[in-house]
One Martini backbone bead per residue (centre of mass of N, CA, C, O) as a GRO file, in nm:
protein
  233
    1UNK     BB    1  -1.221  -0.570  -0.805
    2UNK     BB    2  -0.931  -0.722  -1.011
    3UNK     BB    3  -0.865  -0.715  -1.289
    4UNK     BB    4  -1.159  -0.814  -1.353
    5UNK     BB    5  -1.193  -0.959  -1.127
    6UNK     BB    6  -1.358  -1.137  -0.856
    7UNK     BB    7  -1.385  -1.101  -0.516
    8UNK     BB    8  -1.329  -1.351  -0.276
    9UNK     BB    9  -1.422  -1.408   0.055
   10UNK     BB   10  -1.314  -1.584   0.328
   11UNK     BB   11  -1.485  -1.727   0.618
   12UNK     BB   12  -1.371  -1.946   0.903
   13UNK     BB   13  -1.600  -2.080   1.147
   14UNK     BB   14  -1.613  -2.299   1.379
   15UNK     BB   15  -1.730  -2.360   1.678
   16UNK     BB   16  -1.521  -2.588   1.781
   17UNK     BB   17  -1.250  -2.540   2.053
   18UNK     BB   18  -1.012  -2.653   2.251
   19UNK     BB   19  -0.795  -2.417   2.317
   20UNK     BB   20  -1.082  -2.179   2.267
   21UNK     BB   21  -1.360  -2.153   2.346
   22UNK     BB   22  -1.560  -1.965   2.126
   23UNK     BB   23  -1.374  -1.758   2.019
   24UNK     BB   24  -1.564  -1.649   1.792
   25UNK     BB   25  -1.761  -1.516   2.030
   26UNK     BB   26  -1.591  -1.339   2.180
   27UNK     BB   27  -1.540  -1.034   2.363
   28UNK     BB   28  -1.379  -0.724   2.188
   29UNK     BB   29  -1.494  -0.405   2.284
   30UNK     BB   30  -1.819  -0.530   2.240
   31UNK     BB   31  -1.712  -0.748   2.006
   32UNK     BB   32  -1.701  -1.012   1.820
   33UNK     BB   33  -1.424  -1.171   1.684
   34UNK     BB   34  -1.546  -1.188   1.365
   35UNK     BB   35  -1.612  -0.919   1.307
   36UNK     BB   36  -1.337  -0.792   1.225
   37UNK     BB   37  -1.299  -0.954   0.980
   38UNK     BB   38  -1.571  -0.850   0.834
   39UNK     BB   39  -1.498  -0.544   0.887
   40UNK     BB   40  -1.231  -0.551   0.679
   41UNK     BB   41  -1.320  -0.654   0.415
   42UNK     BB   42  -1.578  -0.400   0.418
   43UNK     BB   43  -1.303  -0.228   0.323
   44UNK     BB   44  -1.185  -0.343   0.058
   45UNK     BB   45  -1.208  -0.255  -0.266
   46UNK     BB   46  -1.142  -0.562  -0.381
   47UNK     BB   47  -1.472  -0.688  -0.247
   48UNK     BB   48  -1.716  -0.803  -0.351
   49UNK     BB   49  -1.785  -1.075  -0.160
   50UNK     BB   50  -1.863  -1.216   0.175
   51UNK     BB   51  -1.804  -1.541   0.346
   52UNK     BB   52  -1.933  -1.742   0.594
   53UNK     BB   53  -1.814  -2.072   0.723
   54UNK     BB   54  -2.076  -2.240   0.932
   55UNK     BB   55  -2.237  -2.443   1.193
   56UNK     BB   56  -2.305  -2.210   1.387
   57UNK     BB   57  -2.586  -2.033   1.485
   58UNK     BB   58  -2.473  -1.807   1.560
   59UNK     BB   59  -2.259  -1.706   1.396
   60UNK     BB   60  -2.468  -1.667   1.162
   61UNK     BB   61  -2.578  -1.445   1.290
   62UNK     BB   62  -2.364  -1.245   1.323
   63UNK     BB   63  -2.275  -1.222   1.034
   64UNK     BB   64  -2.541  -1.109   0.912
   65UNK     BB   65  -2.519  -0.859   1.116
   66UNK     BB   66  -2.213  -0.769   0.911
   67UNK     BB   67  -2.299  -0.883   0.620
   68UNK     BB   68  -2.245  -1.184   0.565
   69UNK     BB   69  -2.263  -1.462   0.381
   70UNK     BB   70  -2.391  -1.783   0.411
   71UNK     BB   71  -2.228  -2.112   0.425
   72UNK     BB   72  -2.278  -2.419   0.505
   73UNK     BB   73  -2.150  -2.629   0.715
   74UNK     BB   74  -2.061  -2.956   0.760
   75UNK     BB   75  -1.989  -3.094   1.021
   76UNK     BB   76  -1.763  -3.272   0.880
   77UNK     BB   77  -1.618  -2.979   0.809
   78UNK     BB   78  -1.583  -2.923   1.158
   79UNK     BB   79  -1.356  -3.090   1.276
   80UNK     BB   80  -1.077  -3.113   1.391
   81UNK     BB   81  -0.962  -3.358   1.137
   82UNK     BB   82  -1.091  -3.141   0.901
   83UNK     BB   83  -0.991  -3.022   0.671
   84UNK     BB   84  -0.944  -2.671   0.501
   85UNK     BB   85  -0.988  -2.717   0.227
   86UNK     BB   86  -1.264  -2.825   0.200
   87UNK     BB   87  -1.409  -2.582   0.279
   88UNK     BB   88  -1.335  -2.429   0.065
   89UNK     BB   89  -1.457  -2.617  -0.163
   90UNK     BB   90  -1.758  -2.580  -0.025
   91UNK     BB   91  -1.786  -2.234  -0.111
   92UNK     BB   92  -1.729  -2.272  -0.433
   93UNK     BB   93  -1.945  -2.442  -0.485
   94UNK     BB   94  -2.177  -2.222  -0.332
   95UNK     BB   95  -2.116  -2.014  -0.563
   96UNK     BB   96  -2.270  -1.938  -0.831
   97UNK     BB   97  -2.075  -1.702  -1.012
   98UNK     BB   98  -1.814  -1.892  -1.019
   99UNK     BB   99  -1.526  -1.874  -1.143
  100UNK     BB  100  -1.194  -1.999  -1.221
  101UNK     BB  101  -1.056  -1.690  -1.180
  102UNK     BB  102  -1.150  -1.523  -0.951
  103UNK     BB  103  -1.048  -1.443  -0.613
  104UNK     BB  104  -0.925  -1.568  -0.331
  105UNK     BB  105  -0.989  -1.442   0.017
  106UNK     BB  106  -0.845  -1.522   0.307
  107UNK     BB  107  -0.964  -1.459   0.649
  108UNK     BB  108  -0.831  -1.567   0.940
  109UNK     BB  109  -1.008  -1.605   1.238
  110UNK     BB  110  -0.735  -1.594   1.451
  111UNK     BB  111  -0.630  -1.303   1.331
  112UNK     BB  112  -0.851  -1.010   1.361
  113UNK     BB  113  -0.775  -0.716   1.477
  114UNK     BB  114  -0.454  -0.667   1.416
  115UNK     BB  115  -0.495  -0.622   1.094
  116UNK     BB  116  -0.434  -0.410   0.825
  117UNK     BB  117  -0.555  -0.338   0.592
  118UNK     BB  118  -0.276  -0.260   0.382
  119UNK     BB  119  -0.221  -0.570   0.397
  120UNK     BB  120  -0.449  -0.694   0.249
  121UNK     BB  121  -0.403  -0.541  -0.030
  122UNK     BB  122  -0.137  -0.600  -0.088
  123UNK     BB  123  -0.154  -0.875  -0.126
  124UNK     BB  124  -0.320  -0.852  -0.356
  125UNK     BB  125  -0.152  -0.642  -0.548
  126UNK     BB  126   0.057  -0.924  -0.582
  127UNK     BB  127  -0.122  -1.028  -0.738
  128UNK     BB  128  -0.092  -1.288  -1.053
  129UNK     BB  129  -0.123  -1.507  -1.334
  130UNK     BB  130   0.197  -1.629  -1.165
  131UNK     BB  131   0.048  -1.684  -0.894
  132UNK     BB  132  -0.076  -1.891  -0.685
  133UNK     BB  133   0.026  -1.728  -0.414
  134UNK     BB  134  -0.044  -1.558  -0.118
  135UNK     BB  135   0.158  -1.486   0.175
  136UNK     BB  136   0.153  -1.441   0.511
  137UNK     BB  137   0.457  -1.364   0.694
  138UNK     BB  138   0.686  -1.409   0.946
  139UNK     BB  139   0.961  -1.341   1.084
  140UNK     BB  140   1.194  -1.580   1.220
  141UNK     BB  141   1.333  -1.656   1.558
  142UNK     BB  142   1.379  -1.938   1.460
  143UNK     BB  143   1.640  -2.178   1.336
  144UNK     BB  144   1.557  -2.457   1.267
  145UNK     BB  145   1.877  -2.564   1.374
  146UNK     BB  146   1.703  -2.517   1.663
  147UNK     BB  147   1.538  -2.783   1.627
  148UNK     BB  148   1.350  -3.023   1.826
  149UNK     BB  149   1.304  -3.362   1.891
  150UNK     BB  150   1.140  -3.663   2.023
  151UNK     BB  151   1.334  -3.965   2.113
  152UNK     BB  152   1.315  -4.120   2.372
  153UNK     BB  153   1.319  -3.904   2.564
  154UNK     BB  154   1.511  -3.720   2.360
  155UNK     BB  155   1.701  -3.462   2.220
  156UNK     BB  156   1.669  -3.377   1.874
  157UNK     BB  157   1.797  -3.284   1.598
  158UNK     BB  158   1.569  -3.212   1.318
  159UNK     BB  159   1.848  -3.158   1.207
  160UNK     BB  160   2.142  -3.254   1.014
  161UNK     BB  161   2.283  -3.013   1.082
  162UNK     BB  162   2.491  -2.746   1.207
  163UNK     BB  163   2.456  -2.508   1.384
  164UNK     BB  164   2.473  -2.173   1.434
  165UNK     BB  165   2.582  -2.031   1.711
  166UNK     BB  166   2.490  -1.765   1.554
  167UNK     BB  167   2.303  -1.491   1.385
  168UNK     BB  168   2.511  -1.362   1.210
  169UNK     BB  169   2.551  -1.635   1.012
  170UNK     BB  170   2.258  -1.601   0.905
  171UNK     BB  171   2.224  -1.652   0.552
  172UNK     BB  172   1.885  -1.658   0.615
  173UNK     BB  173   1.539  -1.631   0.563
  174UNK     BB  174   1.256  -1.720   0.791
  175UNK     BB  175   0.960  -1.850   0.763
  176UNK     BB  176   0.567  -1.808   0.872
  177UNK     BB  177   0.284  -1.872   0.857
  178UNK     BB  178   0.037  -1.611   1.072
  179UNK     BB  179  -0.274  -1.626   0.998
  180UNK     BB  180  -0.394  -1.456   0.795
  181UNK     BB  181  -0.342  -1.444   0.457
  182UNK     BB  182  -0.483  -1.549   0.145
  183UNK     BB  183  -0.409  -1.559  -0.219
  184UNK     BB  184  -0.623  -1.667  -0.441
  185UNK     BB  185  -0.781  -1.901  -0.609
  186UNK     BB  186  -1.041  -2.143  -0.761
  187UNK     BB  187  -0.815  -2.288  -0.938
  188UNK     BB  188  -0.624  -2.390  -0.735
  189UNK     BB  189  -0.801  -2.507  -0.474
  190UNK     BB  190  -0.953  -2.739  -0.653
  191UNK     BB  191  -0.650  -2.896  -0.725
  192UNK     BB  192  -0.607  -2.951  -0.454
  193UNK     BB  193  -0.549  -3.234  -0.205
  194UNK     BB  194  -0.431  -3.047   0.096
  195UNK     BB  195  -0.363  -2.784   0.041
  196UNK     BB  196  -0.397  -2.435   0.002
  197UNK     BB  197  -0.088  -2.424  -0.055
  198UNK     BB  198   0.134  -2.349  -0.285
  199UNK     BB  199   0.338  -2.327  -0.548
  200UNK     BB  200   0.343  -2.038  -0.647
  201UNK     BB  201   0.491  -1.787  -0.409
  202UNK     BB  202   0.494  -1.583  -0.218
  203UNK     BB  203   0.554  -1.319   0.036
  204UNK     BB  204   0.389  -1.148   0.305
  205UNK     BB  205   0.542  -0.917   0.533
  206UNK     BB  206   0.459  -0.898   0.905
  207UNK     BB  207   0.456  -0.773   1.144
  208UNK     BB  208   0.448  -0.898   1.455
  209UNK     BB  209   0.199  -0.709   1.581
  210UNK     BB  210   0.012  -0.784   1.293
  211UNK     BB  211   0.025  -1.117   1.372
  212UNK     BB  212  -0.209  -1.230   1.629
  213UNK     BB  213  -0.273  -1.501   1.743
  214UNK     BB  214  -0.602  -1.695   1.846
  215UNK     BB  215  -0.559  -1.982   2.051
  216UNK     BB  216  -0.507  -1.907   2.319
  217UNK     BB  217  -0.606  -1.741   2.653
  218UNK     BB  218  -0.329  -1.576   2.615
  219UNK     BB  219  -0.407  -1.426   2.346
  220UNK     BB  220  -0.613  -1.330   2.402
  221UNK     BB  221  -0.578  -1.108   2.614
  222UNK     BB  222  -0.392  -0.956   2.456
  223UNK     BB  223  -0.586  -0.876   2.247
  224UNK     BB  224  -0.772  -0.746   2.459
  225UNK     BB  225  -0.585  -0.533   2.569
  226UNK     BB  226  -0.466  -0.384   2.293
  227UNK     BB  227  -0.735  -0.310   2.191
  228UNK     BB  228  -0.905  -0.163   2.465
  229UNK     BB  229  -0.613   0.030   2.522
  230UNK     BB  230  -0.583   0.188   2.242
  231UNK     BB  231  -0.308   0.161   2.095
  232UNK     BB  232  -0.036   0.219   1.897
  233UNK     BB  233  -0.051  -0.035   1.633
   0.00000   0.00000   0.00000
């Protein structure tokens, strides 16, 4: 519970990776990817409970495994080019409990190793009910107006303002979503038409180091490097 309100967690896990096959099932200290996620949430003193959505029946017997009920995610809603706003609205449909004020907190499959308790907390406990979603994000070291679009093969400033020539003169902090955690509602998220995130946003900024994404076999190894290697990060 967090002020009366109870805290739905949600794990989204599908089967099928093309960046990285089978991602959520590979073990990093002999353990799968997932059991991470699924084994941070029931520490949070904050969760009511966990539920992990998957269409894919090892990843359900591992979740059972480690404790999360499981939510059976339609094919359809597993796909490449499926929403992940659909799933997450497919989860809230499916738990029978819940009320339009709850607290769902997402812990995203592909950052779990390296996410601190901690951080998860304080997401949590920065969100009230002026915030539409609370967003873990982390400052980018790259300038927007430093970022380029390829055109006929030539490449073109992305934004048409003139860069700032170095970093001394950036009068912004920018960030972006590191893929670690988001806190809202089932009442923001049922609202929402394209994105889970939105509205008035608040970010909770995460080390570099404790943001670490495993979307391809470079990300997996590092992160299997620095788990086994048991560092002190």
């Amino acid at each position: 519970m967090y002020k009366r309100k109870k805290v739905f967690c949600i794990i989204g896990a599908r089967g099928g990776s093309k960046g990285l096959p089978n991602k959520n099932k590979l073990l990093v200290d002999g353990k799968p990817v997932i059991s991470y996620s699924i084994e941070s949430s029931k520490k949070i003193k904050y969760i009511d409970e966990v539920f992990v959505s998957t269409e894919d029946a090892k990843l359900k017997e591992i979740s059972k495994k480690y404790g999360a009920k499981i939510i059976n995610r339609p094919k359809t809603l597993a796909t490449d080019n499926a929403n992940i706003l659909d799933s997450f609205k497919h989860v809230i449909k499916n738990i029978t409990d819940i009320k339009k004020e709850n607290v769902i907190i997402v812990l995203f499959w592909t950052a779990p190793i390296i996410r601190k308790i901690k951080d998860i907390e304080k997401c949590i406990e920065m969100y009230d009910d002026k915030i539409d979603c609370i967003v873990s994000v982390s400052e980018s070291k790259i300038r927007p107006s430093w970022l380029f679009i390829e055109k006929n093969k030539y490449l073109e400033f992305w934004q048409k303002t003139i860069p700032e020539p170095n970093r001394q003169q950036q009068k912004e902090r920018y960030f972006y979503i590191n893929g670690s955690v988001v806190v809202t509602t089932s009442r923001f998220l049922m609202k929402q038409k394209k994105n889970f995130v939105g509205g008035k946003m608040k970010g909770y900024v995460m080390n570099d180091k404790h943001s670490m994404d495993i979307d391809t076999p470079f990300d997996f190894k590092i992160t299997k490097l620095v788990v086994e290697q048991k560092k002190n990060f």
